[in-house]
C-alpha positions as a printed Julia matrix, in Angstrom:
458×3 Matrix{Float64}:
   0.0     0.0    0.0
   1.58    3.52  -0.44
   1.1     6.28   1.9
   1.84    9.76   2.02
   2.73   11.32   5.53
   2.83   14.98   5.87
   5.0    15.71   8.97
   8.44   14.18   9.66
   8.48   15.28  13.48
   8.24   12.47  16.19
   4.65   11.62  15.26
   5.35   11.75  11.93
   8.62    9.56  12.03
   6.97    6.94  14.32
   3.96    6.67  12.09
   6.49    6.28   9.13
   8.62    3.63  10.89
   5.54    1.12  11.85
   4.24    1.1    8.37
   7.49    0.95   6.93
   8.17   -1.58   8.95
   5.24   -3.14   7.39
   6.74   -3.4    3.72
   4.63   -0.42   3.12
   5.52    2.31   0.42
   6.46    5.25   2.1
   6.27    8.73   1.21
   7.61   11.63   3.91
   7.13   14.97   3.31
   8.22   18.17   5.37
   9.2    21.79   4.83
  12.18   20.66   6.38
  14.9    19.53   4.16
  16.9    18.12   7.96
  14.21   16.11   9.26
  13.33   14.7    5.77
  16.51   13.8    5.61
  16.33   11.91   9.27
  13.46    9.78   8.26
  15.06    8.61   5.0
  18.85    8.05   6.63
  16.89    5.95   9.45
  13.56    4.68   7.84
  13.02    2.74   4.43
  10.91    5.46   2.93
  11.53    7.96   0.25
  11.37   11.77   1.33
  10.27   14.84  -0.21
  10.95   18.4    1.23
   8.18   21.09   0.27
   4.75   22.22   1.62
   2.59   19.33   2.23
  -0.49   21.44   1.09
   0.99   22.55  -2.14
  -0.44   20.39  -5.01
   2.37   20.2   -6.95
   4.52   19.06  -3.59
   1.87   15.98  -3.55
   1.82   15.33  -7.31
   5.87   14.54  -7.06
   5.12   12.6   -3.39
   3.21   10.43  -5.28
  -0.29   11.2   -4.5
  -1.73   10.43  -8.01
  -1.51    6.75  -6.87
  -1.25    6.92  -3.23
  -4.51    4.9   -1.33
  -4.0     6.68   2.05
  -2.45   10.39   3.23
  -1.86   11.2    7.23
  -1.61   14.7    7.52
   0.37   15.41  10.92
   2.16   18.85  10.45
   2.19   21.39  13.83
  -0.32   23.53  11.6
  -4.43   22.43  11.92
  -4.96   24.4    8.28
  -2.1    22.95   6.53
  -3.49   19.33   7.71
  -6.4    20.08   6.46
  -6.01   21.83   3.19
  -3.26   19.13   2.29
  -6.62   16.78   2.63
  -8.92   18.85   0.87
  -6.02   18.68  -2.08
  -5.52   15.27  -1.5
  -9.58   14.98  -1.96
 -10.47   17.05  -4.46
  -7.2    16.52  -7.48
  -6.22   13.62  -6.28
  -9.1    11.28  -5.15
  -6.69    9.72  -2.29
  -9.69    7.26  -0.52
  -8.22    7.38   2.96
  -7.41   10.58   4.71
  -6.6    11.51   8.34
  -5.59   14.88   9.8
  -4.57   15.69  13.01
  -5.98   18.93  14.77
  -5.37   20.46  17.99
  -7.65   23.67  17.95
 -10.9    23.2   19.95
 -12.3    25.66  17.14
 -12.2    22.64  14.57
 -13.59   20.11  17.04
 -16.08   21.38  18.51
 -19.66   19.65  17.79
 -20.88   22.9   16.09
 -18.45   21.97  13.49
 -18.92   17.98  12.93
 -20.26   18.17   9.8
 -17.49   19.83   8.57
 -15.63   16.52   8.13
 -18.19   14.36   6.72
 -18.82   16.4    3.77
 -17.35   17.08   0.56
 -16.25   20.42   1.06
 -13.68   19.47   3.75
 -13.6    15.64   3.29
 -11.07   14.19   6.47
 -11.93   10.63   6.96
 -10.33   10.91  10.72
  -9.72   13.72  12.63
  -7.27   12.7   15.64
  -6.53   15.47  18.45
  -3.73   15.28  20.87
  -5.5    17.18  23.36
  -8.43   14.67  23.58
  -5.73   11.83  23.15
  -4.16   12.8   26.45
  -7.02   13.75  28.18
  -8.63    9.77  28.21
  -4.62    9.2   29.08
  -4.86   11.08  31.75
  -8.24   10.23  32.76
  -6.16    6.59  33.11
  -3.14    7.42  35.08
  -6.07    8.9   37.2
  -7.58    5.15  37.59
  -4.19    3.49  38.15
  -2.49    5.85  40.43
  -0.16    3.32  41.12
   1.3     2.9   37.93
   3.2     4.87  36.01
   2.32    3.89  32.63
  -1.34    2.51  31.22
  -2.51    1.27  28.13
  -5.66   -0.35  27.63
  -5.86   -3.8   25.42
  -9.01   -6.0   24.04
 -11.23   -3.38  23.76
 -10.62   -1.89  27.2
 -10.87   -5.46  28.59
  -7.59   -5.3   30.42
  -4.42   -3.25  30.72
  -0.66   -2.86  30.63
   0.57   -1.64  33.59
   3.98    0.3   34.71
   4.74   -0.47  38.31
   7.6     0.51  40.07
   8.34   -1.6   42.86
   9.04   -0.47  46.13
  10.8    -1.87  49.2
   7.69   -3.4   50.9
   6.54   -5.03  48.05
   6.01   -9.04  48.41
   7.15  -10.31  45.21
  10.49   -8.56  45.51
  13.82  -10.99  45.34
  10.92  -14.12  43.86
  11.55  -16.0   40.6
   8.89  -15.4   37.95
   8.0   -18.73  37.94
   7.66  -19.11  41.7
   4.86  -16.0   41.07
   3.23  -17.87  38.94
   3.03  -21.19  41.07
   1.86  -18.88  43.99
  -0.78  -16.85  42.07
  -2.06  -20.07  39.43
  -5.15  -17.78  39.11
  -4.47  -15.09  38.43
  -3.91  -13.79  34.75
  -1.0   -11.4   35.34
   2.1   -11.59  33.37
   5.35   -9.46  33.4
   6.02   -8.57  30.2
   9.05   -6.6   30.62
  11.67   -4.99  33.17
  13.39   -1.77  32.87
  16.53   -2.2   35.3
  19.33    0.64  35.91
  18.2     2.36  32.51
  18.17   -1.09  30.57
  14.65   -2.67  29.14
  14.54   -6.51  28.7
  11.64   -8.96  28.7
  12.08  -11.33  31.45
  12.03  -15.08  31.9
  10.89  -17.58  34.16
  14.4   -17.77  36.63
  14.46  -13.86  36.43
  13.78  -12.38  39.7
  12.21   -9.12  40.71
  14.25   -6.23  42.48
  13.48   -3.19  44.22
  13.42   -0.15  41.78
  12.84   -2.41  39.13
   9.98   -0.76  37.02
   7.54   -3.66  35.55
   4.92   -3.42  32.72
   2.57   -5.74  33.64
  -0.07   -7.39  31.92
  -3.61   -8.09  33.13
  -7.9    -8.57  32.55
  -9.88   -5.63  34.49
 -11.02   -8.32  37.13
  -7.67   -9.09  38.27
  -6.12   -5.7   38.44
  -7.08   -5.1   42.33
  -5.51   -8.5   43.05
  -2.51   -7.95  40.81
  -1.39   -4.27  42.82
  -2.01   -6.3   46.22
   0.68   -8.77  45.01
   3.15   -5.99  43.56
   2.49   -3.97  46.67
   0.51   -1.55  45.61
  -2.93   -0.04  46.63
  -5.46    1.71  44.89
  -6.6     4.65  46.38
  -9.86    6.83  45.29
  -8.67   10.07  43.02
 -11.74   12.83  44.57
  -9.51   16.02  44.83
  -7.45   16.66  41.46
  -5.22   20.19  40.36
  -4.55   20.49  36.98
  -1.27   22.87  36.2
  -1.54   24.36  32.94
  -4.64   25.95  31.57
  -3.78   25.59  27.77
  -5.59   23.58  24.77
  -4.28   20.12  26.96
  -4.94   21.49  30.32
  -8.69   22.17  28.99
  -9.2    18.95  27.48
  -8.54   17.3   30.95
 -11.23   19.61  32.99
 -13.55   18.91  30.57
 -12.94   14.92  30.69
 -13.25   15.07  33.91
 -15.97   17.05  34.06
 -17.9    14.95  31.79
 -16.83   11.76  32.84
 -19.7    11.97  35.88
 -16.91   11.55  38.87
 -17.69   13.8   42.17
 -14.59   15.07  41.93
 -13.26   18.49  42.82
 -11.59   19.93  40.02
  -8.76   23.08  40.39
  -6.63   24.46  37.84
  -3.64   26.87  37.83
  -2.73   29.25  34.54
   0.35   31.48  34.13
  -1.66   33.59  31.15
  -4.72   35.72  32.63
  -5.77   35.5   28.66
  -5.88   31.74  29.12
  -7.11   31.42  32.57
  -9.84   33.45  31.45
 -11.01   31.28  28.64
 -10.5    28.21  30.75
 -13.04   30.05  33.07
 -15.63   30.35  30.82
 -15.31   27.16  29.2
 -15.56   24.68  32.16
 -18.57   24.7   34.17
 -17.4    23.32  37.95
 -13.82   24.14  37.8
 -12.44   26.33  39.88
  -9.25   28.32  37.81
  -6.99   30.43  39.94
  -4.35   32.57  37.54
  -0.4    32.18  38.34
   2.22   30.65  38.82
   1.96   27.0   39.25
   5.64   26.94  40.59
   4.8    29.26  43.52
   4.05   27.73  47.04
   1.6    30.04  48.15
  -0.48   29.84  45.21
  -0.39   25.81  45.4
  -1.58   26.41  48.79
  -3.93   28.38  47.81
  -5.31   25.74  45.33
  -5.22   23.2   47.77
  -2.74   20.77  46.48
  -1.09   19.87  50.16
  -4.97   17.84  50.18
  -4.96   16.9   47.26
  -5.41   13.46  45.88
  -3.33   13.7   42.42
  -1.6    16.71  40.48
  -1.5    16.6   36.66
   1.05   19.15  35.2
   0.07   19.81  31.72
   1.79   22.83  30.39
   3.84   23.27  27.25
   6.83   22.99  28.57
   8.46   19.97  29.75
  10.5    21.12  32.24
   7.8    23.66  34.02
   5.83   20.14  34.52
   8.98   18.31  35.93
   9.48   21.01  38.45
   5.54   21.97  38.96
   5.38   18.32  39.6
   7.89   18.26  42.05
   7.02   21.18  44.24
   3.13   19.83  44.51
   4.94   16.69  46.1
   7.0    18.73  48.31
   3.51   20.87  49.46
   2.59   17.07  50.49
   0.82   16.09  47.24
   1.05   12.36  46.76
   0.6    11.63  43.29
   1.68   13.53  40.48
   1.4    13.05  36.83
   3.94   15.16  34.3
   3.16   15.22  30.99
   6.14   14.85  28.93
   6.87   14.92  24.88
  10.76   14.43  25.51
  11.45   10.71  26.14
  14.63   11.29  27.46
  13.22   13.29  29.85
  11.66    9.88  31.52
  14.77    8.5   33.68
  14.83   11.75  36.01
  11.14   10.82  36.63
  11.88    8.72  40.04
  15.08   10.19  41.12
  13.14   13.56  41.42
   9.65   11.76  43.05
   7.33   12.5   39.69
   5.03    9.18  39.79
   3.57    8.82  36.39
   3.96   10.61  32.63
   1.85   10.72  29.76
   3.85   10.95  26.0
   1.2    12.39  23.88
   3.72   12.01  21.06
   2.91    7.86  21.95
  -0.54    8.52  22.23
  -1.15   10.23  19.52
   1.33    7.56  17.11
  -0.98    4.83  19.01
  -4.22    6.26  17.89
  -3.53    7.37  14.61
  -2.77    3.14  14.26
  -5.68    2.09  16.1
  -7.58    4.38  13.05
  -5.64    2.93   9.97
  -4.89   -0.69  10.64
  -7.91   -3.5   10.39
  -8.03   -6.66  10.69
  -4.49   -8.45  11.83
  -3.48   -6.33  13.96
  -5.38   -3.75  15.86
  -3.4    -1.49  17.96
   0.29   -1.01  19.27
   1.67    0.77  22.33
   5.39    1.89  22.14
   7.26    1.58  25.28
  10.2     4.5   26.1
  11.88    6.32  23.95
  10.85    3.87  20.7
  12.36    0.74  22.8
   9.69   -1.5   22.36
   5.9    -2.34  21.41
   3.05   -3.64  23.02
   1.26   -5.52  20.09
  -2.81   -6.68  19.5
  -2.87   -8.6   17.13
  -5.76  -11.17  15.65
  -4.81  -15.27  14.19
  -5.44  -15.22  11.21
  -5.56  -18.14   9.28
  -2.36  -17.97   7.2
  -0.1   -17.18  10.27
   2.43  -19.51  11.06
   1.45  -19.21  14.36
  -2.02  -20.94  13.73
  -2.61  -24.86  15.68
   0.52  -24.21  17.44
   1.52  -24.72  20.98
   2.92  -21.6   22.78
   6.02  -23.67  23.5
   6.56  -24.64  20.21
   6.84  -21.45  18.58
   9.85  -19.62  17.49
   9.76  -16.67  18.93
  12.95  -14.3   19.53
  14.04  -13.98  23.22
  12.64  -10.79  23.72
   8.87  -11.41  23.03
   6.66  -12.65  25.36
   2.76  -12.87  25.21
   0.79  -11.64  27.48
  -2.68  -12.45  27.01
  -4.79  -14.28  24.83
  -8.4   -14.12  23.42
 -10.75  -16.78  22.69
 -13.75  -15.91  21.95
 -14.92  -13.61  24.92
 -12.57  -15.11  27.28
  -8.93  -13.93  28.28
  -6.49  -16.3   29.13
  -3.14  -16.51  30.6
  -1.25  -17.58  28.57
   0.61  -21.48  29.0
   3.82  -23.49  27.14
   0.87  -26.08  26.61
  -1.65  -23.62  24.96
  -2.57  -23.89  21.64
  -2.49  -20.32  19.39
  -6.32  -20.98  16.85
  -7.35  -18.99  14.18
  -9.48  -16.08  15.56
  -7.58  -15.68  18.66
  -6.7   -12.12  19.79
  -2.99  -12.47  21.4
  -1.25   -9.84  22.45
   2.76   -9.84  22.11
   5.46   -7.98  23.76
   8.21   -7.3   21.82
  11.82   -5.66  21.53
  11.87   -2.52  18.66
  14.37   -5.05  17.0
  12.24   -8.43  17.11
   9.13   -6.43  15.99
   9.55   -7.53  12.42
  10.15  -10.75  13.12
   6.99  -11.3   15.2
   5.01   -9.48  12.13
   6.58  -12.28  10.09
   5.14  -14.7   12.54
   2.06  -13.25  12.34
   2.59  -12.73   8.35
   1.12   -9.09   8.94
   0.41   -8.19   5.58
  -2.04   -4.95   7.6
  -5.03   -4.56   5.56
  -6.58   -0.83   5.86
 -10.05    0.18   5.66
């Protein structure tokens, strides 16, 4: 299939790498000659510098034969007049923009996309992405990561393990002979800065931080045994009133929780808007990096702090004064990845990439069938894969044991029917199935081998 992406920054490059990955033909475009010239140096695609929304641009990117365009420049009206062009001279079937200005999503406005006149097939906004992230981190607040798999049926998990937790110095296998019921599997480890997937002899250690794998019903049971406890989120401040700072009041607002909602902006302009806009939120304007105002907003009580501003190092430290005013739970959002190591030296409990969750939506939109959504883990390091038996795999009638997968995949869960199972050497992989696969960035293709992922797109 051949695809046009307009935008080689992160989302754009990640995008470009799964479905070249994929044996896809790639097209990159950007106005800028440097990062075109990253994504063709690192990625099997072919790169084009120029304005996405010119026509001629398009015409020499290939568009005249192209079956799908992603449109994911920084600018909402280049996105979508590159679609519009992509609509109206070329007749590309598949388009998907992505748009971060509440202007262009608000309801008053959803006709705009399913009409000719401004024909985007998917519209996919970062805010809103980030927002249902956050409203996540918010239901695990004892994990640092969260992803949800099999149609919000269970989760991935980050948990770092402290010093009173029970499992600590036990051999994965031992866990699993203690806990035969429950459906919890460690996918992966990240020890002193290093990522690995784990096997059965491998032992758990304090500071380690774990992705774990598990159904909805077993989640309370599975932070008991990793020493964790789940404690009710009712008192929530929000630093940073911007376009992502908005997105989260208004989740939470609408997502029927009696919670009590507060919200610190630097801009009066902003804090302002943010006032009129949310309905039970209380906005206070200032600095969210100065103690008395923190006070003021209550954070020594309470239950979580999310810092959302635009700036990654304002959350970092916003983050770690509300823990020093006796805040004990804070989420930073972060779009640097290598940013994410000072997160527990410094005390910052959780993080939400909306670069990831943004690259994992824009996938869950495009791909059908086989496989049907990915998480990336880190900085790029790995992927959390769902993925459906088709078949043709190779995988198909065979025992779990028997197949040949690289050391660094493990699966984590599997599917039948409505059922989710843990998975076992003696288990057999059917057609249908729904399995979902941890892998290593460098095993990925391997297991899309496996699975002979040849992605069909709607």
């Amino acid at each position: 299939m051949k695809v046009i992406i307009c935008g080689a920054g992160q989302v754009g490059w990640q995008i470009a790498r799964h479905l070249s990955g994929e044996r896809n033909d790639v097209t990159v475009v950007d106005s800028n000659p440097d990062l075109v010239r990253r994504a063709t140096d690192t990625l099997d695609v072919q790169g084009l510098a120029g304005f996405a929304s010119y026509p001629d641009v398009l015409d020499r990117a290939g568009a005249r034969d192209a079956d799908m365009i992603i449109a994911a420049t920084h600018s909402d009206e280049v996105n979508m007049v590159t679609c519009q062009v992509a609509h109206s001279v070329f007749s590309i079937s598949r388009k998907i923009a992505r748009l971060r200005s509440q202007s262009y999503l608000d309801a008053i406005y959803a006709d705009l996309y399913r009409r000719d006149h401004m024909p985007i097939d998917v519209v996919i906004s970062p805010e809103k992405e980030v927002a249902e992230a956050a409203l996540q981190r918010l239901d695990a607040p004892a994990a640092f990561d969260t992803e949800k798999f099999f149609d919000g049926k269970a989760q991935l998990m980050g948990l770092r393990l402290d010093d009173d937790c029970p499992v600590v110095n036990t051999p994965l296998r031992q866990l699993s002979d203690l806990f035969s019921t429950l459906r919890v599997v460690v996918l992966a480890v990240r020890r002193d800065g290093r990522l690995f997937a784990p096997e059965a002899g491998d032992q758990l250690f304090v500071g380690d931080e774990c992705y774990v794998f598990a159904p909805n019903e077993d989640i309370p049971r599975t932070l008991e045994v990793f020493g964790k406890t789940a404690h009710k989120q009712e008192r929530v401040v929000i630093l940073g009133g911007g376009n992502v700072g908005l997105a989260v009041a208004h989740a939470l607002e609408r997502s029927g929780r009696r919670m009590r909602v507060k919200m610190i902006e630097r801009s009066r302009s902003s804090a302002e808007r943010a006032a009129d806009a949310l309905e039970r939120t209380i906005v206070l304007n200032g600095d969210a990096l100065d103690s008395a105002l923190l006070n003021e907003a209550g954070v020594p009580k309470a239950d979580a702090v999310l810092a959302v501003t635009d700036d990654d190092k304002t959350n970092l430290l916003a983050a770690v004064r509300a823990k020093s005013e006796g805040c004990p739970f804070a989420i930073s959002l972060i779009n640097d990845p290598t940013l994410v190591p000072l997160l527990e030296p410094i005390g910052v409990d959780a993080y939400i990439n909306p670069r990831s969750t943004t690259v994992s939506s824009i996938l869950r939109h495009i791909r059908h069938g086989r496989v049907r959504g990915v998480y990336s883990i880190g900085d790029a390091e790995a992927e959390v894969i769902e993925a459906q038996v088709m078949s043709t795999s190779s995988i198909a009638g065979a025992a779990i044991r028997d197949i040949d997968f690289p050391e660094g995949v493990l699966i984590g869960a599997v599917r039948k029917g409505n059922e989710i199972k843990k998975p076992t050497g003696a288990m057999r992989i059917e057609e249908g199935d729904v399995i979902v696969i941890f892998a290593m960035a460098s095993d990925v293709a391997r297991v899309e081998q496996l699975l002979q992922v040849s992605i069909d797109f709607f």
